[in-house]
Structure formats: C-alpha cells, structure tokens
C-alpha positions in Angstrom: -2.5 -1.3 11.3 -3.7 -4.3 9.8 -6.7 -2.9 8.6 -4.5 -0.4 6.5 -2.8 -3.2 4.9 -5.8 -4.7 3.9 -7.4 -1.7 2.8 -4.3 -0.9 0.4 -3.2 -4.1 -0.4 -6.7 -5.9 -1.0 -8.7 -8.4 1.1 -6.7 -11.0 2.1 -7.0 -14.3 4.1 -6.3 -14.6 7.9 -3.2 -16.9 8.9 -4.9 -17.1 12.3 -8.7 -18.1 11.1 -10.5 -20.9 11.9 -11.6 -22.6 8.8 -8.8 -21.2 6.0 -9.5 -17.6 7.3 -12.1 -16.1 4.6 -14.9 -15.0 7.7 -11.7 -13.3 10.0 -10.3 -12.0 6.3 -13.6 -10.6 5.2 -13.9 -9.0 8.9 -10.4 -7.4 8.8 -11.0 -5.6 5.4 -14.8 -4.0 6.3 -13.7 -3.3 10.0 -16.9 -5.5 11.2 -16.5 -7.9 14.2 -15.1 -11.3 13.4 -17.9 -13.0 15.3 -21.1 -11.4 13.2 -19.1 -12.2 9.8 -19.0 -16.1 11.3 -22.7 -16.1 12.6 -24.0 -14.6 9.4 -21.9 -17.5 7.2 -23.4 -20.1 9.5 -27.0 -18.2 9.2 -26.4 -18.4 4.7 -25.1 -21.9 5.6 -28.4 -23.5 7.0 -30.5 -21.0 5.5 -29.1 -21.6 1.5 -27.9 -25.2 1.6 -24.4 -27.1 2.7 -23.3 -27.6 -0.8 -23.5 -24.0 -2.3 -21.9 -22.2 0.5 -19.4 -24.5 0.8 -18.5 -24.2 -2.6 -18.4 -20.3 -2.3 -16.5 -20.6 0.6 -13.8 -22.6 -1.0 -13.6 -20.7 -4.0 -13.0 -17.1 -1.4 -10.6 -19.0 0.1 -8.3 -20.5 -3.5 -9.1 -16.7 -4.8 -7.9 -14.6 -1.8 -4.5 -14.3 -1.1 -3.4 -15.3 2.6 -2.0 -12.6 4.8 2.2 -11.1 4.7 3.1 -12.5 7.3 4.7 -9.4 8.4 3.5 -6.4 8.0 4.7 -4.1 4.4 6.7 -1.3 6.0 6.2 0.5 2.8 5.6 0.6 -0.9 8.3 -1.6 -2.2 7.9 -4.1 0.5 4.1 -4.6 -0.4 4.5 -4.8 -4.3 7.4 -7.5 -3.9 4.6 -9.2 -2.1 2.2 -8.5 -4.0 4.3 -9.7 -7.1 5.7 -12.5 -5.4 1.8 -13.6 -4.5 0.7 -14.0 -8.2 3.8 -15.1 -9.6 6.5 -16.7 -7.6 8.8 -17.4 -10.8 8.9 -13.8 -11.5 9.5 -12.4 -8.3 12.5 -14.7 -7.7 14.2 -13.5 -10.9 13.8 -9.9 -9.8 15.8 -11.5 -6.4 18.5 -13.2 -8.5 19.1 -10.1 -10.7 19.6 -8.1 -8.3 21.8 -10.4 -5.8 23.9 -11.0 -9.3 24.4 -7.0 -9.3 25.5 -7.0 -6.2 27.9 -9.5 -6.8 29.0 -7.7 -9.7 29.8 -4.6 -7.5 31.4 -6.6 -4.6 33.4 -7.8 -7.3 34.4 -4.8 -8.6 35.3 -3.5 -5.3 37.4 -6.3 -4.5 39.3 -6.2 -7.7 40.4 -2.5 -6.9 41.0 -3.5 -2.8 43.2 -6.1 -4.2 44.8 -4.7 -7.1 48.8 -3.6 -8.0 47.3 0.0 -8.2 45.6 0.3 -4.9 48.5 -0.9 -3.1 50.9 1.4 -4.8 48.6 4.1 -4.6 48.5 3.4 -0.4 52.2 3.2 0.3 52.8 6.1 -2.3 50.6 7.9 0.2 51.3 6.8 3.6 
C-alpha cells in the first residue's frame, strides 16, 4: 500500500530511514530492496568521493518530501497533504475558512434552535 502512495503521490522520504531516509525512500518508490539501494550509495560513496555524494545526498533529502505519516485514504486527503507540504501558510487558510463556515452554520442553527419562532412553532405543534 505504501508503494501506491509513493507511486501517486511522488517519491518521498522514509520517517523510519537510517540517515534522513533518501536510500529506504528511493527503494519504496522503484519497488527494489532497501539493502541494494544502501550498498550501491556506499559503492558511489567510495568509488566517486565523500564530498560529492554527500552533497547529493543532502540536497535528495532538503528536495524530497518526508512521508504522511498516515496513509491518504483518498484524493482529498493526499492533495491537503500535498498542499500543506509545499506551503504550510496556504493550507492553513483553507483550514480556517472552512472551520469559519462551519461556525457560520452552527451558528445559524443555533439562532433558529433558540429562537421565539422555533419555540412557538413546537408548542403550536405538540
């Protein structure tokens, strides 16, 4: 089920990795075992250099996302991640707006619960 997320959603970091995820990320998305993706890093690592690996290694890990921590059960739940992900600001907006219309409606409901009219309108039909 994961590797559906991934595969929809993009590649994203593992929460349980080792070193900031990237090698059990990059595993999860092409289905390969995590254990080849981290022998062939350490195989690049001493073949290329410490310094340039590292450096792309850093730079997978700032760029790629880190797993929901939940699974999406659908659409909407994986593009209010998605959104929240790359901007935070926005995403909460969306949340206040519509918590403010849901006041609004509680509100509303209240106001006629409450009201002269529904009270009349009760006895009048009891």
């Amino acid at each position: 089920m994961n590797n559906f997320i991934n595969r929809r959603g993009g590649m994203y970091r593992a929460r349980d990795g080792v070193i900031l995820g990237v090698c059990k990320g990059i595993a999860n998305y092409f289905d390969l075992s995590v254990f080849w993706v981290r022998i062939g890093m350490i195989i690049i690592f001493l073949l290329s250099g410490f310094w340039p690996v590292i450096g792309i290694y850093l730079v997978a890990a700032l760029l790629m996302k880190p797993a929901p921590v939940h699974a999406a059960k659908n659409e909407d739940e994986r593009e209010f991640y998605d959104s929240y992900s790359n901007s935070p600001r926005s995403a909460a907006q969306r949340l206040k707006k519509k918590f403010q219309d849901l006041e609004r409606r509680i509100r509303r409901m209240e106001d006629t619960v409450t009201g002269r009219e529904y009270e009349w309108e009760r006895k009048f039909n009891s």
